[in-house]
C-alpha positions in Angstrom: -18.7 -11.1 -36.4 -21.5 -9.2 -35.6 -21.3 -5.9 -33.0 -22.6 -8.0 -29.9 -20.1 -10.9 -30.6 -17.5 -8.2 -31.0 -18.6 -6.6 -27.5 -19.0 -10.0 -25.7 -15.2 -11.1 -26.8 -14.0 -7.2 -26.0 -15.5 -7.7 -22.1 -14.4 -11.2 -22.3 -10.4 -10.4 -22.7 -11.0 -7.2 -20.9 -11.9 -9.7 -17.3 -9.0 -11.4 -18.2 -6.6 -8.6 -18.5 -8.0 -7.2 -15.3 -7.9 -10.1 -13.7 -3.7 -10.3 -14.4 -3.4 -7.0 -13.0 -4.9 -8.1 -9.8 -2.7 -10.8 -9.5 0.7 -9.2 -10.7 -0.8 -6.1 -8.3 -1.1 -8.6 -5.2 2.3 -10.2 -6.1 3.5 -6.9 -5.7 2.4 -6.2 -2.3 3.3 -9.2 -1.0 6.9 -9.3 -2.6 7.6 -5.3 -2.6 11.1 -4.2 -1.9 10.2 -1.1 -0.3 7.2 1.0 1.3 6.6 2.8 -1.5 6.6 -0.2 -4.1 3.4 -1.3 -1.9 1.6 1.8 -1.3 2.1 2.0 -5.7 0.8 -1.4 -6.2 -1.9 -1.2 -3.9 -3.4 2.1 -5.7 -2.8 0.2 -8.3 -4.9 -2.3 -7.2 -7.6 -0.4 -6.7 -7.7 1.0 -9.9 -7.8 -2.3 -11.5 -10.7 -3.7 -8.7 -12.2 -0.1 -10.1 -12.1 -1.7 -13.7 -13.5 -4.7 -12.6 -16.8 -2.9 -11.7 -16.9 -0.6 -14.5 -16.6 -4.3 -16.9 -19.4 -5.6 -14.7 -21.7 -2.7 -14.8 -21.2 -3.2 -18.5 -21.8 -7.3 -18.6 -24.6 -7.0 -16.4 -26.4 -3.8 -17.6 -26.6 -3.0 -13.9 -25.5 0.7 -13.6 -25.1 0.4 -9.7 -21.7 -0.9 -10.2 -20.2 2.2 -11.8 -21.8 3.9 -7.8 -19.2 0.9 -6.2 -16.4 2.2 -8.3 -16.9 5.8 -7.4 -17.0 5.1 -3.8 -13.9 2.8 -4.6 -12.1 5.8 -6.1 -12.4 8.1 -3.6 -11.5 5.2 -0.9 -8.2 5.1 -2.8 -7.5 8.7 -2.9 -7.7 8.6 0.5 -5.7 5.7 1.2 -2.9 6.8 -0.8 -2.8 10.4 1.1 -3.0 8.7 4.0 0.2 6.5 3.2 1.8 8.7 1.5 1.9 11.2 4.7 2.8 8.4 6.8 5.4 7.4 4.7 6.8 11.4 4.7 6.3 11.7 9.0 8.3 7.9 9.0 11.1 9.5 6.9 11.1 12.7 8.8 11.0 11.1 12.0 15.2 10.5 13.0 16.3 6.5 13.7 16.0 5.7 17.4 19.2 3.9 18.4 19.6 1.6 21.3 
């Protein structure tokens, strides 16, 4: 098996791996106990989707990908402050009762 075989199976099972984790990550959201079982699988989520463009970049030789998964990155930081401190204020916050 030559280096370039080697690399094409290595992305090959690599899309294929990534593409579970999307899917177990999305069964996750939509079946999530709790809050914070979403807000985990969706930064999960974007880590794989993060992945995905990094195996792209490298499958394509297009380097413009790797600039998607930076931006990707620091929209999922973001996101999971933002959740997370709406998750802390809904905790805080005492239970109305009617």
């Amino acid at each position: 098996m030559t280096p370039e075989q080697f690399l094409d199976l290595a992305i090959d099972v690599s899309f294929a791996l990534v593409m579970a984790s999307v899917a177990l990550g999305f069964y996750r959201i939509v079946r999530g106990p709790s809050f914070g079982d979403r807000v985990v699988s969706l930064d999960m989520l974007t880590v794989s989707i993060m992945g995905f463009c990094g195996l792209f970049a490298i499958f394509s030789d297009d380097t413009a990908f790797l600039d998607v998964a930076v931006v990707l990155a620091l929209v999922g930081f973001l996101t999971t402050l933002a959740l997370a401190r709406f998750a802390e204020r809904r905790r805080a916050r005492p239970e109305e009762s009617e």
